[in-house]
SENU-254808 format. One record per atom (N, C-alpha, C): z, y, x; residue in one letter. Coordinates in steps of 0.05 Angstrom, whole numbers, padded with zeros to 5 digits, always signed. Last residue first. Layout:
! residues N
ZYXA/...
//
This chain:
! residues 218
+00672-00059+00281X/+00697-00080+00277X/+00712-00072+00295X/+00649+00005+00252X/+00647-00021+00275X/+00673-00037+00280X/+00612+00037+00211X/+00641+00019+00212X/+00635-00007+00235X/+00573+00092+00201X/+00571+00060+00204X/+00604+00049+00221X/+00561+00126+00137X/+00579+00125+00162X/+00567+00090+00167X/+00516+00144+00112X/+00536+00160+00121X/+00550+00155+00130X/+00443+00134+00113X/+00463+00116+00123X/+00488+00134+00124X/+00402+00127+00046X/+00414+00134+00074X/+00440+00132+00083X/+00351+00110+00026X/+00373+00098+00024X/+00370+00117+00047X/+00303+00155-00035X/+00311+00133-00006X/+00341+00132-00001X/+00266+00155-00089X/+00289+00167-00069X/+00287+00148-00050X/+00214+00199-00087X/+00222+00178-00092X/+00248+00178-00076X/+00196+00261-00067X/+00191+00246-00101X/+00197+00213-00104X/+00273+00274-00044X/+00237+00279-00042X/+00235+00256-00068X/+00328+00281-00063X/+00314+00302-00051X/+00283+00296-00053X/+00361+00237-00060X/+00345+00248-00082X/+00327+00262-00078X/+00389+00189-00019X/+00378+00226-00016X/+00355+00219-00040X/+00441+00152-00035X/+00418+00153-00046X/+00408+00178-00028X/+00485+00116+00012X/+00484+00131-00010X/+00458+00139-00011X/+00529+00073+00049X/+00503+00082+00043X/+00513+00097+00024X/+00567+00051+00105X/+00572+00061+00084X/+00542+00075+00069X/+00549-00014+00146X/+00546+00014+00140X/+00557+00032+00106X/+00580-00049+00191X/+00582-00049+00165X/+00564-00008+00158X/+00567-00086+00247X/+00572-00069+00241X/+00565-00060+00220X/+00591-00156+00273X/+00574-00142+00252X/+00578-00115+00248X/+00625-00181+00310X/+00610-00165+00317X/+00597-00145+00305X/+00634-00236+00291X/+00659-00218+00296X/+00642-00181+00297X/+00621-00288+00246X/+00615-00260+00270X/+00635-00242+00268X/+00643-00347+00260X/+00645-00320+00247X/+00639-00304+00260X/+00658-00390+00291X/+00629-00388+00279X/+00626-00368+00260X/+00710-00395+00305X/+00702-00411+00285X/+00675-00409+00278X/+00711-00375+00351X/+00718-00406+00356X/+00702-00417+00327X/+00661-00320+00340X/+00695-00326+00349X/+00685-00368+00342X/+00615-00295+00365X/+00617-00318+00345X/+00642-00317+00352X/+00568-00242+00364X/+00593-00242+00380X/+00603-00267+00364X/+00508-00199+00360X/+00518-00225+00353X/+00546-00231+00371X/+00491-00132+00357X/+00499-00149+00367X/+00514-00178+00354X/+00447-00126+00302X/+00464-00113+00322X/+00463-00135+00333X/+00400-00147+00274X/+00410-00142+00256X/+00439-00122+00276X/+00372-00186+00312X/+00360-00155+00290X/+00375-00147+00277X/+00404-00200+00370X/+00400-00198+00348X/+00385-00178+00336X/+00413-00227+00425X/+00407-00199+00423X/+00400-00197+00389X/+00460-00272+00458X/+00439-00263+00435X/+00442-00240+00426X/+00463-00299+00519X/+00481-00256+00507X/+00464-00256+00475X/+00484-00353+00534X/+00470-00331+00537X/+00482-00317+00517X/+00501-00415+00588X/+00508-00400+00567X/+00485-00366+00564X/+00494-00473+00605X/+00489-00448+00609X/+00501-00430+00594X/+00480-00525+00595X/+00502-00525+00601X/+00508-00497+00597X/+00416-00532+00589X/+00429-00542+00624X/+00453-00533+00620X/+00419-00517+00533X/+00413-00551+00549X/+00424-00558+00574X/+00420-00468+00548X/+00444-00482+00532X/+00444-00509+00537X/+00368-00456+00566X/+00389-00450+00580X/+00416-00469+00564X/+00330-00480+00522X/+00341-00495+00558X/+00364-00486+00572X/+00350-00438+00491X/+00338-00473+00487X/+00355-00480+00515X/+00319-00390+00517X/+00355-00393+00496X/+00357-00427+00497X/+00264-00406+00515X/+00285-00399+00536X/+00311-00401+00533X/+00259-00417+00472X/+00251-00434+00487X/+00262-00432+00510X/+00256-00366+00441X/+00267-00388+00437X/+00271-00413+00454X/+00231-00329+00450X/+00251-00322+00463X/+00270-00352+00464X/+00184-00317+00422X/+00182-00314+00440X/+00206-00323+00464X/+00208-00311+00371X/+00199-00332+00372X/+00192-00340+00402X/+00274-00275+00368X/+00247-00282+00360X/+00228-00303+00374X/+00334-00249+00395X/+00321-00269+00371X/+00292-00265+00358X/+00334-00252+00462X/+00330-00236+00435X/+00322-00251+00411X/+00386-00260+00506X/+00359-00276+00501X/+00353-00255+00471X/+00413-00254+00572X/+00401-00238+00541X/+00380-00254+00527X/+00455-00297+00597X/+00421-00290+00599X/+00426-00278+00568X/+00509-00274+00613X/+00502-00291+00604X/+00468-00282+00594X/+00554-00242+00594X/+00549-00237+00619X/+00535-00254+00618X/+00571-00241+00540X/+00562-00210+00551X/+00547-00210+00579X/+00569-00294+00501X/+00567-00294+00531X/+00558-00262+00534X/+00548-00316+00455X/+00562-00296+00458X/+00575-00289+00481X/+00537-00370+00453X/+00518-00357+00448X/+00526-00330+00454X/+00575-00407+00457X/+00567-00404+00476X/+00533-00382+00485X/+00595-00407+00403X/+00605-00388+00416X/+00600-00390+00447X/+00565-00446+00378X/+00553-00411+00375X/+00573-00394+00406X/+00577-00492+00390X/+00558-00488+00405X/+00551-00462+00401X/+00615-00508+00348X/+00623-00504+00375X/+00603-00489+00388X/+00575-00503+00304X/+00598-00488+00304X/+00607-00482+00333X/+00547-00555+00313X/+00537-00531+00317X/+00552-00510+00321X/+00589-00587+00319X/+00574-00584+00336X/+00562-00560+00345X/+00599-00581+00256X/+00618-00579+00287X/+00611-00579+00305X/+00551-00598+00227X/+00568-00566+00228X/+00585-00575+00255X/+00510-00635+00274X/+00519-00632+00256X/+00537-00605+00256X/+00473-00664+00315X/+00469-00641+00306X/+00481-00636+00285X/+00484-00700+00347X/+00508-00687+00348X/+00497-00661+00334X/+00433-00734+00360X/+00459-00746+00343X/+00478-00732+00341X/+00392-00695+00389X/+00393-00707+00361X/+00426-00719+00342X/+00441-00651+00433X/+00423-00679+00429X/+00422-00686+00400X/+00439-00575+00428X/+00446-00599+00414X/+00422-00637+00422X/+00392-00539+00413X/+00403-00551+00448X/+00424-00570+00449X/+00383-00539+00367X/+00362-00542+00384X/+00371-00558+00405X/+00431-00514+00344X/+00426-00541+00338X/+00405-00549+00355X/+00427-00466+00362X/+00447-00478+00367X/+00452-00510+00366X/+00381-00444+00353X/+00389-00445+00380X/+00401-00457+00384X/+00381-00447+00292X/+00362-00460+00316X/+00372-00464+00329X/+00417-00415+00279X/+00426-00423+00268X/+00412-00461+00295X/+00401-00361+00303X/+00423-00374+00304X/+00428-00402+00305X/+00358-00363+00263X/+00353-00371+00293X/+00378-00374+00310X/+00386-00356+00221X/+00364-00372+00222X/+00360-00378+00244X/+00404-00307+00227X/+00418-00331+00226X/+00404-00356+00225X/+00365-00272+00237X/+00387-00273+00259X/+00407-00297+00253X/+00353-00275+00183X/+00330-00260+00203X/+00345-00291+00222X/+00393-00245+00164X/+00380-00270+00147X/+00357-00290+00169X/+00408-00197+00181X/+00419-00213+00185X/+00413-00243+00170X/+00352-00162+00160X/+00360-00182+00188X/+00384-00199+00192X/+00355-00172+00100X/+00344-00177+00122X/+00345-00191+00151X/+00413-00152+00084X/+00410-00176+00098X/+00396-00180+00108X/+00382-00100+00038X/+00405-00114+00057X/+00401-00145+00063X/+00322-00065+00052X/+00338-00073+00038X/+00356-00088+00046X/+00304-00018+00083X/+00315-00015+00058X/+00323-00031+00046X/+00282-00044+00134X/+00306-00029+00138X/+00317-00018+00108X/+00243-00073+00115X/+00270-00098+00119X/+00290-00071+00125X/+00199-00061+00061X/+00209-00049+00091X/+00245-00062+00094X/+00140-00082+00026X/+00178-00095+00038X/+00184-00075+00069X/+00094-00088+00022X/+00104-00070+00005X/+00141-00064+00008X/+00065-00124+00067X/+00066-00090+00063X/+00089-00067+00053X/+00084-00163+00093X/+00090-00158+00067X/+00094-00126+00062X/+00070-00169+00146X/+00062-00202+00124X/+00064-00176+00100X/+00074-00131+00165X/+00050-00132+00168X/+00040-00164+00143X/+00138-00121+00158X/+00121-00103+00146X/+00089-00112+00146X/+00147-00159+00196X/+00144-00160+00166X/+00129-00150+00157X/+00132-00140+00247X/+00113-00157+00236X/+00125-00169+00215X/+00167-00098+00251X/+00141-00096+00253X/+00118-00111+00239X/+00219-00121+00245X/+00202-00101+00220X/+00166-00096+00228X/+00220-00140+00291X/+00217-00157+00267X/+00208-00136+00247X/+00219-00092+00324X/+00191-00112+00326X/+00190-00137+00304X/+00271-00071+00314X/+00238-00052+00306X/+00214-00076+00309X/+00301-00101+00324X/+00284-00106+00295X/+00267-00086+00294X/+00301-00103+00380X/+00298-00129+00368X/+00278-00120+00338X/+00318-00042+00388X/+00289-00059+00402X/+00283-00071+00380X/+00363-00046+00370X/+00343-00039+00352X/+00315-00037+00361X/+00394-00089+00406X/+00384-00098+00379X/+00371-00083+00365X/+00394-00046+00458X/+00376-00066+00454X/+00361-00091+00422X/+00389+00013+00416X/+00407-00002+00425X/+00385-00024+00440X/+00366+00061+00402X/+00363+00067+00425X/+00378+00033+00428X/+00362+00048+00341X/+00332+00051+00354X/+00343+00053+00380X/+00419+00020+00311X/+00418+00048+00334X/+00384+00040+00345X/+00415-00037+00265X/+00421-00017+00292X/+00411+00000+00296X/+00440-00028+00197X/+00411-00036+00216X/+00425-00017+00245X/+00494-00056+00169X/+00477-00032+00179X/+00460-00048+00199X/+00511-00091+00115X/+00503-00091+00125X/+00485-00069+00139X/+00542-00042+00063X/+00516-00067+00069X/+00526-00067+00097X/+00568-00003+00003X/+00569-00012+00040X/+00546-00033+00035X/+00544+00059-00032X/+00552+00029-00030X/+00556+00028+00003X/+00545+00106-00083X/+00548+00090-00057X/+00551+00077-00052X/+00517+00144-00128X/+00525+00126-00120X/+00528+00122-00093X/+00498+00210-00154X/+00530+00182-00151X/+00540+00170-00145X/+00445+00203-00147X/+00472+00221-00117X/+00492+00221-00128X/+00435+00179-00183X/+00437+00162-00155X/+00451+00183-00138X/+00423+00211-00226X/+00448+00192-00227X/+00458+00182-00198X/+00371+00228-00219X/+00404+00244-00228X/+00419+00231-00215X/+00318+00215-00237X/+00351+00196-00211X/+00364+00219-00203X/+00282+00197-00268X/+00312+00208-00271X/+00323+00208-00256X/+00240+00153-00274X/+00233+00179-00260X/+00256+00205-00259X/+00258+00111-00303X/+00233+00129-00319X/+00237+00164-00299X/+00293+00065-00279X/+00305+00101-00288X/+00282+00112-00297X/+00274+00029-00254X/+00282+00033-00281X/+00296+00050-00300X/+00293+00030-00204X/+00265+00019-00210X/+00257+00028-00236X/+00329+00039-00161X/+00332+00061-00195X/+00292+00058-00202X/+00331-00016-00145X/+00355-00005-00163X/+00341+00015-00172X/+00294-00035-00112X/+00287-00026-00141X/+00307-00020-00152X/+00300-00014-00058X/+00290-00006-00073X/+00285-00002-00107X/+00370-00038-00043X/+00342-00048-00051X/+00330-00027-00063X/+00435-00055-00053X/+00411-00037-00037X/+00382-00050-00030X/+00462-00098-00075X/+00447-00074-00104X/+00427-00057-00079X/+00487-00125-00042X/+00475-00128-00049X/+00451-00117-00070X/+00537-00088-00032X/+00513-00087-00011X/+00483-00105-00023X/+00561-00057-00085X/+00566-00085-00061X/+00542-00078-00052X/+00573+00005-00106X/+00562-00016-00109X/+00563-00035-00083X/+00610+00059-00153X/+00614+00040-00122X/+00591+00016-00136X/+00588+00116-00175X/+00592+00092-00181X/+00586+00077-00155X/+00627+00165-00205X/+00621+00161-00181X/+00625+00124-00187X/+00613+00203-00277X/+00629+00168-00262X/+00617+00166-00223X/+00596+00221-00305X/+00612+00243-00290X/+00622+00223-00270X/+00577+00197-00352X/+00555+00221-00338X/+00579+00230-00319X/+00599+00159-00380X/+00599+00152-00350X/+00577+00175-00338X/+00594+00166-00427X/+00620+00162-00418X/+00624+00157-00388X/+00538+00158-00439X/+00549+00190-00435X/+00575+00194-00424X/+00490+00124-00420X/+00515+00124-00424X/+00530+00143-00424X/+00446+00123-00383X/+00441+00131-00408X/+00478+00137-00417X/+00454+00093-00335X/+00454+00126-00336X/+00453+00142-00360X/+00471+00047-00347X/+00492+00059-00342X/+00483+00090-00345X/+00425+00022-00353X/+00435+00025-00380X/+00464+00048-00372X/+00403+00030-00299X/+00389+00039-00318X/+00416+00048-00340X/+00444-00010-00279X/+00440+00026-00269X/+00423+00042-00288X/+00427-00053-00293X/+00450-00047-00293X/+00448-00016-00297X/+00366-00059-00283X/+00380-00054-00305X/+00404-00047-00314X/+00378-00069-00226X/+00373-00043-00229X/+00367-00036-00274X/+00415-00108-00212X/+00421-00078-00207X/+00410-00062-00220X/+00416-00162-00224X/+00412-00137-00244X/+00418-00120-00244X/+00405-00180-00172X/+00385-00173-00187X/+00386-00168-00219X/+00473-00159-00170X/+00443-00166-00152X/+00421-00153-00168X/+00538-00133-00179X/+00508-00136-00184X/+00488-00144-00160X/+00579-00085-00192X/+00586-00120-00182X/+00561-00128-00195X/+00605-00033-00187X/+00586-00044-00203X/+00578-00066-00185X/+00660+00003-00198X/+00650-00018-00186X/+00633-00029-00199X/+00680+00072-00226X/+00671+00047-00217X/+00649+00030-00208X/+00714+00127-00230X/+00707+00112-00218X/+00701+00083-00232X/+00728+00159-00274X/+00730+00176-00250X/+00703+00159-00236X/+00713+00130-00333X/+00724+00123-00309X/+00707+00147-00295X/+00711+00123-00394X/+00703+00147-00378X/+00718+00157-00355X/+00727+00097-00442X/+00735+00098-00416X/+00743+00126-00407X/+00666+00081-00458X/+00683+00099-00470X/+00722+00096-00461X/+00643+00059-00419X/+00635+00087-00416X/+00658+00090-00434X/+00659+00001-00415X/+00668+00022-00388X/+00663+00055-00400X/+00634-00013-00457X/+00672-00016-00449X/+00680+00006-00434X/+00585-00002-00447X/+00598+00003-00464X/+00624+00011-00469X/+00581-00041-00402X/+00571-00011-00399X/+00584-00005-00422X/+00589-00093-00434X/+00610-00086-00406X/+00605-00052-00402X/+00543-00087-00471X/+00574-00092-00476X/+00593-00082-00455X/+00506-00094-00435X/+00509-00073-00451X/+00536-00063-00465X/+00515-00139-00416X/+00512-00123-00396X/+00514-00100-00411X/+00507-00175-00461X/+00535-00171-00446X/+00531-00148-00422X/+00454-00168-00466X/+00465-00170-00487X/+00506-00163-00481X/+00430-00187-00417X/+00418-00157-00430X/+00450-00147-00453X/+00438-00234-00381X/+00441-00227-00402X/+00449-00203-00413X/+00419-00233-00325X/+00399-00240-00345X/+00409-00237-00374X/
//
């Protein structure tokens, strides 16, 4: 939000005139990127961004220029394989986003699903939990009974919940099928499992889009 130091830092950097850099941003990505393209010290700059800047509106504010974006690349969070069982999962959460929020496609912007998938995570775990032990250690203990390969598949959505529930109640254990990939919790309640994607812009048609060039599996 401040216009005034953001111009400053672009400034620093352009007369420079880094090979390379890191652009450390949310929701001032896409002012960020704006003031950066103007910048003549940085017309040659390959610019790294955190997973958080992937979003449509990064080049929201380019006035129809996006030169610049087959510059950039960033990592995020990757959406699964359409053939996996987790891209079952989020083809049917995207389904019915997309139907609350037209204008939002959860495969362009990051976390989504894994926002999705922790939330119900987050359920399952405390669900099957008795009232008095629903606290972080509890819950913590109780993910990695969620990560069972051999263990009832349960899929994260609403449908599914009730089942995941009881099974953990009777002791049980299950395989959570996530929107986001596979779910895997080590002792501490870290996913182990997440698979990271490397992105970059295609300029090519009259708006751009995000695409995927490598995905990084733990």
């Amino acid at each position: 939000g401040d216009t005034a130091a953001m111009n400053s830092a672009v400034a620093a950097a352009s007369s420079d005139a880094p090979a390379y850099a890191l652009l450390i941003d949310d929701f001032d990505a896409p002012p960020l990127m704006a003031a950066a393209a103007k910048a003549t010290g940085l017309a040659m700059t390959q610019f790294l961004m955190t997973d958080s800047a992937k979003k449509p509106s990064l080049w929201g504010q380019l006035g129809g220029n996006y030169t610049v974006m087959s510059r950039v690349r960033g990592t995020g969070p990757a959406n699964p394989s359409p053939s996996d069982p987790s891209g079952m999962a989020f083809a049917v959460m995207q389904s019915s986003y997309t139907t609350r929020f037209p204008a939002d496609d959860p495969a362009e912007t990051a976390f989504v699903g894994n926002a999705y998938d922790a939330f119900y995570a987050a359920a399952f775990a405390a669900l099957s939990l008795p009232a008095d032990q629903r606290d972080g250690t509890h819950i913590v203990a109780n993910l990695a009974r969620m990560s069972d390969g051999a263990g009832k598949a349960v899929i994260v959505q609403p449908n599914d919940i009730n089942g995941g529930v009881t099974t953990l109640q009777a002791g049980g254990t299950i395989n959570l099928v996530g929107t986001s990939g596979p779910i895997d919790f080590d002792d501490h309640g870290d996913v182990v499992s997440a698979p990271i994607e490397k992105w970059s812009v295609d300029t090519i048609r009259a708006l751009p889009t995000f695409k995927t060039d490598t995905i990084v599996l733990p």
